[in-house]
C-alpha positions in Angstrom: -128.0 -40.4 -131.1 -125.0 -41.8 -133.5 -121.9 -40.7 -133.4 -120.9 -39.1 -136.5 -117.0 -40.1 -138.2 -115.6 -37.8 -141.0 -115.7 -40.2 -144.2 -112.0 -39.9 -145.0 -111.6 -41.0 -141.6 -114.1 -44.1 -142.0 -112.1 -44.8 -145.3 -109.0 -44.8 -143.8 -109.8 -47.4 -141.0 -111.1 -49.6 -143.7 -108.7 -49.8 -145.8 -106.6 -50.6 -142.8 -108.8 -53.6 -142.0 -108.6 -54.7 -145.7 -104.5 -54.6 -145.8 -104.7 -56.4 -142.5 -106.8 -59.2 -143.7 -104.4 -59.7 -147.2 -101.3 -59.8 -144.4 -99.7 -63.3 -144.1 -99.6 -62.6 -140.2 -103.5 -62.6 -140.0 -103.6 -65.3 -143.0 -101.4 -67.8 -140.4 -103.6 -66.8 -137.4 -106.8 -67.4 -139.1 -105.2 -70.9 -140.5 -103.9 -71.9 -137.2 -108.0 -71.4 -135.5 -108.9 -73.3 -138.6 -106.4 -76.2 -137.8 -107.4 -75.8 -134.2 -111.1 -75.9 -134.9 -110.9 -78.9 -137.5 -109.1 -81.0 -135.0 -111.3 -80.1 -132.1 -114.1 -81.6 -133.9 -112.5 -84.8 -135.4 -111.8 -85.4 -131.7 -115.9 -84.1 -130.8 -116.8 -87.2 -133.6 -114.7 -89.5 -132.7 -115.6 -89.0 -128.9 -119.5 -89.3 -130.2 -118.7 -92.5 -132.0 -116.8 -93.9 -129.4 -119.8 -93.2 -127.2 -122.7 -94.8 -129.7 -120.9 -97.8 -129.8 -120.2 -97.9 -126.3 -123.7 -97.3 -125.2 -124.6 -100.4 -127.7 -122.8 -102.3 -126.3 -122.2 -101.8 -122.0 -125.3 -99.3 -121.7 -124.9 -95.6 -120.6 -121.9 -94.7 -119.4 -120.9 -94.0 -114.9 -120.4 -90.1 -114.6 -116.8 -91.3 -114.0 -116.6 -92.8 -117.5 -118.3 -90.1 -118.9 -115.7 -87.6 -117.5 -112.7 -89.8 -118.8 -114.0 -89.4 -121.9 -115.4 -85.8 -122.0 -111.9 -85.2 -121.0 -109.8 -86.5 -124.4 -108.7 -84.9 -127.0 -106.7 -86.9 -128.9 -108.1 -88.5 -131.6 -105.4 -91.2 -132.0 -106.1 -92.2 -128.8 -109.7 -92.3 -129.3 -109.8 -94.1 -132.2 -107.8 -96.6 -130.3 -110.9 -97.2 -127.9 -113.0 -97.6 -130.5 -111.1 -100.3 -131.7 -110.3 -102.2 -128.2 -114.0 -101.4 -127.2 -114.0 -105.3 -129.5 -112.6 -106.9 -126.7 -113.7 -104.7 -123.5 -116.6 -106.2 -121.4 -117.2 -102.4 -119.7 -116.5 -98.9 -119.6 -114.1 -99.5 -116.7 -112.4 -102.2 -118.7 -112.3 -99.9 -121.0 -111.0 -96.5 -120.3 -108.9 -98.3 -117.0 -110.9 -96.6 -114.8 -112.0 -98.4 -111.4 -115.3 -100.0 -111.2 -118.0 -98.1 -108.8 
């Protein structure tokens, strides 16, 4: 059984939603999750890239590795790896992480 709302009502509440959506307080919320979310996913690629070419080139990473790197989120920082993974000869060399 449905619940049943006057229509005025139903309007009303609408209309509330709409000017909410037009306010520049909702407008910077929804820009800061958008920020948020884009730079949660360059970080997400760069941490996939950083993990192709790693795999290439020292095999599948230790779980301790793997948590390092599960772990960052900055994708300066990860971009750096990828560039000094050149020059590494493991995953411990690496990330600075203690060999097994």
């Amino acid at each position: 059984m449905g619940m049943r709302y006057d229509a005025a009502l139903i309007q009303s509440l609408l209309q509330g939603v709409e000017n909410m959506r037009e306010s520049t307080t909702y407008q910077a919320i929804l820009e800061e999750g958008k920020a948020e979310g884009k730079a949660e996913g360059k970080a997400e690629e760069a941490r996939r890239i950083l993990l192709l070419l790693g795999r290439t080139r020292f095999g599948e990473p230790t779980a301790a590795a793997f948590a390092v790197l599960d772990a960052m989120t900055d994708v300066q920082k990860l971009e750096e790896l990828t560039v000094r993974l050149l020059q590494a000869t493991s995953w411990q060399e690496l990330l600075g992480i203690e060999a097994p």
